[in-house]
C-alpha positions, 0 to 999 in steps of 0.5 A: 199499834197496827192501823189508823187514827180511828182504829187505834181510838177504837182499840183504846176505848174497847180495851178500858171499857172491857177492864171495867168490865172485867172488875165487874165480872169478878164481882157479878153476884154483886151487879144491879140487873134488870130485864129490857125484854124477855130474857134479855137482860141489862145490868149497870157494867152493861151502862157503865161500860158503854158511858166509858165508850162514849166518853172516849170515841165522842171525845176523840171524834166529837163529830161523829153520830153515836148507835148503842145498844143501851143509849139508842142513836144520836146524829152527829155534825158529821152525817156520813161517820158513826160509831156502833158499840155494844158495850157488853156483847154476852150479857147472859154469859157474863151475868151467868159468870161464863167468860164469853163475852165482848166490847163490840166496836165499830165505825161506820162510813157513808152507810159501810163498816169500814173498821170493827173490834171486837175485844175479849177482856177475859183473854185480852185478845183484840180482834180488829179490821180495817178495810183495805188492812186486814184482820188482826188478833192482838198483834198477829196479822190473821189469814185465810186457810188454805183449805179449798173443802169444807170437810177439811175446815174447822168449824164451831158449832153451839150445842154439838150433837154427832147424830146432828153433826153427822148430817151437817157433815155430809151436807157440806160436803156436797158443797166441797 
């Protein structure tokens, strides 16, 4: 596998997290759900997943701090490392049955992200950094375009409208 200790550890527990998830998912008429805030939702995969990213990163770095969505924050022995998980990224995607959603993974050093993973159960598709490494996808290296123009890029718009996009366009444009 590509990367560090640290990142192999990551890309471990992000993988097992999101096949528990994916389970749930198959079956998400059946979760338990309740409301943390309005219109934000939590369900027992959310917990359940995020207890497997516990039990994995703490127990290969029994030392480093701890922030989650779910759980909040725990200061480790070690001040200057922690992990930061959302162990359900999408959960309104997920509990509306949209596969569009993620286990979210990252380690922080003296106050910097210094690896992140991002895996997509649905697509078993890991996305993953290091600093100083790259990014990958699965085993891929990942690059920057060529493209020196914003026109000539793709981009991804939530809710495209060409009245709307139009504008943007035109606007970018004048960046390029």
């Amino acid at each position: 596998m590509v990367g560090s200790a640290n990142l192999n550890v990551m890309l471990k527990a992000a993988r097992k997290a999101g096949r528990a998830l994916a389970k749930d998912f198959r079956e998400v008429e059946n979760l338990q759900v309740s409301m943390k805030g309005a219109g934000d939702f939590v369900s027992r995969a959310d917990i359940a997943a995020e207890k497997i990213l516990k039990t994995e990163l703490m127990g290969a770095r029994p030392t480093y701090g701890w922030l989650a969505e779910e759980g909040g924050a725990e200061p480790g022995q070690d001040p200057t490392r922690r992990w930061i998980v959302d162990p359900l990224d999408g959960t309104t995607n997920f509990l509306h049955g949209l596969p569009h959603w993620a286990v979210s993974v990252a380690l922080e050093h003296k106050g910097e992200v210094v690896a992140g993973v991002i895996y997509d159960p649905s697509k078993d598709e890991a996305f993953f950094a290091e600093k100083g490494a790259g990014a990958w996808l699965n085993e891929s290296r990942l690059r920057v375009s060529g493209r020196h123009k914003m026109i000539e890029s793709i981009r991804r718009e939530m809710g495209w409208q060409p009245s709307v996009s139009g504008r943007h366009i035109v606007t970018f444009a004048k960046f390029s």
